[in-house]
N, C-alpha and C positions, 0 to 999 in steps of 0.2 A: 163289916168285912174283916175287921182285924179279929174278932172274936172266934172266927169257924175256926173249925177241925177240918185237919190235911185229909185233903178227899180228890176224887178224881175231877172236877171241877178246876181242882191246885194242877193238877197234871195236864188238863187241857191247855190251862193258860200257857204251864211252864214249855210244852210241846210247841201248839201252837205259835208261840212268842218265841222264846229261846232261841229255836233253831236255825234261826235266821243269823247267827255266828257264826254259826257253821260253812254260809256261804260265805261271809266275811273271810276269813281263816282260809277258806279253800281259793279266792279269789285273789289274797297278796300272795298265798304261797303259790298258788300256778304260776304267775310272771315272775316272780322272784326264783323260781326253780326251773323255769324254760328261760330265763334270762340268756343263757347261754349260748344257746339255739336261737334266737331272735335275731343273735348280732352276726348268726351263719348268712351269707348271703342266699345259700340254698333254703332258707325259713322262707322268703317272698318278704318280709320287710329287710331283713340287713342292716339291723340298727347300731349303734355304739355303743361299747360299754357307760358310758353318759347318758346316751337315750334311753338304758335300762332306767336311769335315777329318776331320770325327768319323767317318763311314764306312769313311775312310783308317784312322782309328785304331782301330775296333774292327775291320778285318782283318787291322791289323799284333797288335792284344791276342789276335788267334784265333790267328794264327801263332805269340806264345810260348806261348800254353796249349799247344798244337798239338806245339810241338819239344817241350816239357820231359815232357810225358805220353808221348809216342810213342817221344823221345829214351830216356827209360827202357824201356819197353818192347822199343825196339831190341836194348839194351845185355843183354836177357834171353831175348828168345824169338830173336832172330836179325834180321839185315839184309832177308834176300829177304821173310821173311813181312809186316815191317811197310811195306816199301816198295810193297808191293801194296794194302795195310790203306788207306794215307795217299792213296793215289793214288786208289781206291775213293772214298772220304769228300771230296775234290775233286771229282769227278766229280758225286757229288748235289749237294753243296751248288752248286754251280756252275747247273748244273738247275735247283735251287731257286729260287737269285737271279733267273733271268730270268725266273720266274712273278708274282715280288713285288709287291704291287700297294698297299701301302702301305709307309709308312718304317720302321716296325717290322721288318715281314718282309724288307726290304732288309735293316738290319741284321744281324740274326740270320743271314743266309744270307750276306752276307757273312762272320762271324765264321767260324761254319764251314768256310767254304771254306779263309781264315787258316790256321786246324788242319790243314788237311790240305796244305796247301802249309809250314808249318812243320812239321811230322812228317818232311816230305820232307828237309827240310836234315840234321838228322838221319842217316834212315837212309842217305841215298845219297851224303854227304858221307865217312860212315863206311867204305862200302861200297867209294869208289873207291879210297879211298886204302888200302884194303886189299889189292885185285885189279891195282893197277897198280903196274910197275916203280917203282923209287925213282929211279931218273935221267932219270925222264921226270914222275913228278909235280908238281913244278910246275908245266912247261905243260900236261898237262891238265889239272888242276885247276881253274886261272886259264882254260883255254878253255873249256871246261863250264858253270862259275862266269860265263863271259863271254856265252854262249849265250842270257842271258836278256835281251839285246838286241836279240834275234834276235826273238821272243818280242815286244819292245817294238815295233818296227819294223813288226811284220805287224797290230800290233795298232792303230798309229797310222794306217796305211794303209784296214784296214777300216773302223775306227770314220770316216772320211773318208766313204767310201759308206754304211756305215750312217746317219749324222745326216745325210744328206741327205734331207730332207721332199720332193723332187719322186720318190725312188725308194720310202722309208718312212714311213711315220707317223709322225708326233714320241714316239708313245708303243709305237712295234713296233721302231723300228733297235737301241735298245740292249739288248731284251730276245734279238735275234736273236746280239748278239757274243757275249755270254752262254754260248748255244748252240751256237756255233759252238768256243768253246773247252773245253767238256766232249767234243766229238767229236776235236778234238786231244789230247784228254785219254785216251779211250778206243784210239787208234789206237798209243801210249806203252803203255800197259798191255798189249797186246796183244804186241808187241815186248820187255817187259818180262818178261815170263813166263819167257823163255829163260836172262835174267841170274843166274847158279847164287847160291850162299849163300859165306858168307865165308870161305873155310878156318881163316882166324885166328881168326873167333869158331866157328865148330864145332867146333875144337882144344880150345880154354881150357871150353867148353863140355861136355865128356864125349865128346863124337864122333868121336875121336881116328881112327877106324875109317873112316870115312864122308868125315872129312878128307881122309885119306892117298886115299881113293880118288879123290875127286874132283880132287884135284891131280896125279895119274896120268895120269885121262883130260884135264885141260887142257892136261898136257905132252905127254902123246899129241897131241892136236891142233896145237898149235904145233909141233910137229916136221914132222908131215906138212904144214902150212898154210906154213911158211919152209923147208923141206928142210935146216933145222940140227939136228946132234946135240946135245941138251942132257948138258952135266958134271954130275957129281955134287956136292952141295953138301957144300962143307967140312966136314969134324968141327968146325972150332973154329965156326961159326956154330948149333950145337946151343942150344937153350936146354929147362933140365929147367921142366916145368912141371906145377903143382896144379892140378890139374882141378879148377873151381867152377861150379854152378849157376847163380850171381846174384849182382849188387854189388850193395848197398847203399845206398840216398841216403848215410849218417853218414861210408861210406868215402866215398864219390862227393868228398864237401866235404873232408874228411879230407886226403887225398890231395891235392888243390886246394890249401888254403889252407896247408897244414905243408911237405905235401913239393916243392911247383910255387907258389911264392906271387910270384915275378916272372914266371910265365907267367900266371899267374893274373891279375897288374892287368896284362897285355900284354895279354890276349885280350877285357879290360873296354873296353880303352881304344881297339882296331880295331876294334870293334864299333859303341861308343856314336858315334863319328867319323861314322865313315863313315851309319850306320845313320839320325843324324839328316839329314845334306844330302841323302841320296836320298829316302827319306820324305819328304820336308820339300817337296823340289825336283818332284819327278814327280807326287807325288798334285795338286800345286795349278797344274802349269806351266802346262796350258790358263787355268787363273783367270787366272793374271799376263797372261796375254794375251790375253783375250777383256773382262777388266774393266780393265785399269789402260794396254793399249796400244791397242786396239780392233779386235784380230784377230775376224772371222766366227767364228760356232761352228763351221761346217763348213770352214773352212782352219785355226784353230790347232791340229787333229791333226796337220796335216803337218810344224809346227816340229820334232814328234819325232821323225821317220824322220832328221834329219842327227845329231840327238843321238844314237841309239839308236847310229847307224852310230859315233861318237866311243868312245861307250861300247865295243862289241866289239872294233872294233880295239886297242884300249889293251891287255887280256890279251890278243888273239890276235899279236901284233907284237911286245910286251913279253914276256911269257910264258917264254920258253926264258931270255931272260935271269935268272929267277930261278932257274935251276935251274945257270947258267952262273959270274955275275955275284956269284951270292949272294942268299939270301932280306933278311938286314939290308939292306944295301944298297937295293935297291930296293923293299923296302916305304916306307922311309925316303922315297926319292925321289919315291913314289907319292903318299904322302900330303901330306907339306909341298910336293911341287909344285905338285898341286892344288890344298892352300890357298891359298897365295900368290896362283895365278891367278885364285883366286876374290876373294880381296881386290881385286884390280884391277877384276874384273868389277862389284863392288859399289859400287867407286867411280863406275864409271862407270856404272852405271846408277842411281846415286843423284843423280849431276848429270844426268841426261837425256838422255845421250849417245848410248844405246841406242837404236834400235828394236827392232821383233820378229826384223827379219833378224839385225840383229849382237848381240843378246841370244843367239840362237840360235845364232850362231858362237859366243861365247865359251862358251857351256857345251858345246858339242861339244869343244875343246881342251881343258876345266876338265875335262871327264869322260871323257876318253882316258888321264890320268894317275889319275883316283881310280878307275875302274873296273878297272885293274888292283890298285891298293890294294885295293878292297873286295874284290872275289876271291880276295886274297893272305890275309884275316884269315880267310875258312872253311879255306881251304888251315894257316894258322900254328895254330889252334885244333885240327884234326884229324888234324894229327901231332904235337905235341908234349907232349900224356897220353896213358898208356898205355892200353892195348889194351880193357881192361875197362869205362872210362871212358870211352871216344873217344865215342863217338852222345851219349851225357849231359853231355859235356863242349862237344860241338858246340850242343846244345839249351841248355845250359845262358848263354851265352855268348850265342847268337842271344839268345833271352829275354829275358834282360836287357839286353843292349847295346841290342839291338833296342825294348825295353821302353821304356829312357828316352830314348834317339831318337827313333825311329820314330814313335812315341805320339804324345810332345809337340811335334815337328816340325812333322806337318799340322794337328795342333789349333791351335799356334802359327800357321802360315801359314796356316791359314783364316782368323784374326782380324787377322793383317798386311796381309794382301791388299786387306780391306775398310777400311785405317785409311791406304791409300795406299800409293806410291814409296818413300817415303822410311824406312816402317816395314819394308819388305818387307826393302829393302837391308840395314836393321839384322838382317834372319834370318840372312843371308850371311854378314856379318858373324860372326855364332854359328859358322854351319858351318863357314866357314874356319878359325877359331882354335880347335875341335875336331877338323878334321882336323890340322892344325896339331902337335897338339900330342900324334896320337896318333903320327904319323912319330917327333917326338921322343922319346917312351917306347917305341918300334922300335928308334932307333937304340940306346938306351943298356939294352933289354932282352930285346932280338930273340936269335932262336935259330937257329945257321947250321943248317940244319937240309938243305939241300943235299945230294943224293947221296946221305943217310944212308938205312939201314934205318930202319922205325918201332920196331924195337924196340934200337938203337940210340939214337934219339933218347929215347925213354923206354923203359924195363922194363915189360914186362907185371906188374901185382902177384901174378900167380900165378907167377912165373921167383923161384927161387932166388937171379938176380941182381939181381932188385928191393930185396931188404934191404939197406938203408943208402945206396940211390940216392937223389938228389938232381936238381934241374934244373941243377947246375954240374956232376957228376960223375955224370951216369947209366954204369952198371956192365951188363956179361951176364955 
């Protein structure tokens, strides 16, 4: 598989798979830009500015229940079944939410939803990185990964139209965005369907048969799709392997913490970073400026369409240079750039410097350099455990990084936002010297992991060359 030519096969997957940021993106920015309208008693919930946080949090705690259960599941019955499974279980809950007519049921369909858009990271994390060459992974991964801006953008823009009360009802525009993104939801699934199963995991899997065929007819098709003859892949790139049913949670950690335990606190630490300033930043950015700058309900949506745009660009511009330049290198630069700029931003908008326009500039710059950071840590986590591990290692990772982020981020900024400026600042603050600090534990435990095969970078634990590898010395 690493050997083909970018062909439409490459486009199916990236379609296929990808797009599914898109609803991620579109899903924190709708409650984080109708936040405003929620807490109107005329919306039909009348929630608090707190209940904003907390909504935030139990759809980021649905997404780790969501990876870890589903992330296992992946790593056992296959990539294609569960990535249909997750996308399914989005699709009602999403449904559901827009029916919600008390705060209860808001929550609970939120959570839901969570699950099923973390199942996703997971399966289709694992999925890409299995079906796409290696010397093009990094940038699509980071553009993919990036895609969910794409996603934030369309979603900042609607929710613009929908909370306008001379077009809908204060208590029908946000049950309509809702709706609107379960039918983006279905239209992915659809296009989905085509995306085949993983050769690597139906190999390791018993399938060995089914494998081989299915990677025939893909090379069949990239030939006729580029009119290149594909060579036959090397003897020495053989690797013998034990066919196994299922791993383990006991190996799952095993594996983690004895024989990968400096990728292990790497994948803790680009996670928990990044995990809190987005969280933290997007679920409450409407508050910050609807309550503390005195932006309209229906213009603080549009702050995020230049963010969103910062955001994409940062993987889609940056992108190849990880693949070029080196993954250390510029995760490194990803992350402590953005801190730094974030510290400045918090300066200044702790002395008053700011308004909404240039509030909104500096985080468009702050989040052109962490968006490709954040990208880079599903990308760094999903190639450097092995093969049997990869979806649980993904889920595993999202979870908890995401877990004490994510979580306590918006819970945090929902009680900052309401205590002023000047507390707000001090969240910044946090996020910066978490990003800060995760570049640092990049640079001095990052994995060049560039160009490499994935089994290269780590041994399958079923390869004969897995015994007595290491993360300094992985063997085939």
């Amino acid at each position: 598989m690493d050997r083909l030519p970018w062909s439409k096969f490459h486009w199916l997957v990236v379609i296929g798979l990808g797009t599914v940021w898109i609803l991620d993106g579109l899903e924190v920015t709708i409650v984080g830009a109708i936040g405003s309208r929620l807490t109107e008693p005329s919306s039909g919930l009348g929630l608090s500015t707190a209940d904003i946080g907390l909504a935030a949090a139990i759809y980021v705690a649905g997404a780790c229940v969501g990876s870890l259960v589903f992330g296992y599941l992946t790593d056992r019955f296959g990539r294609k079944k569960l990535f249909i499974v997750t996308l399914g279980l989005y699709l009602l809950a999403t449904v559901l939410t827009a029916f919600s007519f008390a705060p209860w049921m808001f929550f609970l369909f939120r959570f839901f939803t969570g699950a099923g858009i973390g199942g996703e990271y997971a399966a289709i994390n694992s999925a890409i990185d299995e079906l796409i060459p290696a010397r093009r992974r990094g940038l699509v991964d980071l553009a993919i990964n990036g895609s969910y801006w794409l996603g934030t953008a369309f979603g900042a823009v609607l929710t613009v139209f929908l909370l306008n009360t001379d077009i809908f009802a204060a208590d029908i525009g946000w049950r309509i965005a809702f709706g609107l993104g379960a039918v983006l939801g279905l239209v992915i699934l659809l296009v989905r369907r085509n995306v085949p199963e993983s050769p690597r995991w139906m190999f390791i899997h018993g399938r060995d048969e089914a494998a081989e065929k299915l990677v025939g007819e893909i090379e069949h098709d990239v030939e006729e799709d580029t009119g290149k003859h594909l060579d036959a892949v090397p003897a020495d790139k053989a690797i013998r392997i034990k066919q196994r049913r299922s791993t383990g949670f006991g190996e799952i950690v095993r594996v983690a913490i004895t024989r990968y335990p400096k990728r292990f606190v790497l994948g803790l630490s680009l996670f928990i970073g990044q995990a809190f300033l987005y969280n933290a930043v997007f679920f409450t950015y409407s508050l910050v400026l609807t309550k503390l700058l005195g932006v309209p309900d229906d213009v603080a949506p549009w702050a995020l369409v230049p963010i969103a745009i910062g955001n994409f660009l940062g993987p889609a511009l940056l992108g190849h240079l990880f693949d070029s330049v080196g993954r250390r290198f510029m995760i490194t630069l990803s992350y402590v750039g953005s801190g730094v700029l974030l510290v400045g931003t918090a300066l200044m908008f702790d002395a008053g410097i700011l308004d909404a326009f240039w509030l909104t500039a500096c985080w468009m710059v702050v989040f052109f350099f962490a968006s490709a950071g954040a990208s880079s840590a599903y990308l760094t986590v999903s190639e450097v455990f092995p093969m049997e591990t990869r979806a649980m290692a993904i889920a595993f990772f999202y979870a908890v990084g995401t877990g004490l982020g994510g979580i306590i981020g918006p819970i945090l900024f929902g009680h900052l936002i309401e205590d002023g400026m000047h507390a707000v600042a001090i969240g910044y603050y946090i996020g910066a010297g978490l990003m800060i600090a995760a570049g640092l534990v990049e640079l001095f435990l990052g994995v060049d992991a560039e160009g490499k095969s994935l089994e290269d970078i780590a041994a399958p634990l079923s390869s004969e060359a897995s015994e007595g590898a290491t993360e300094d010395a992985p063997k085939r």
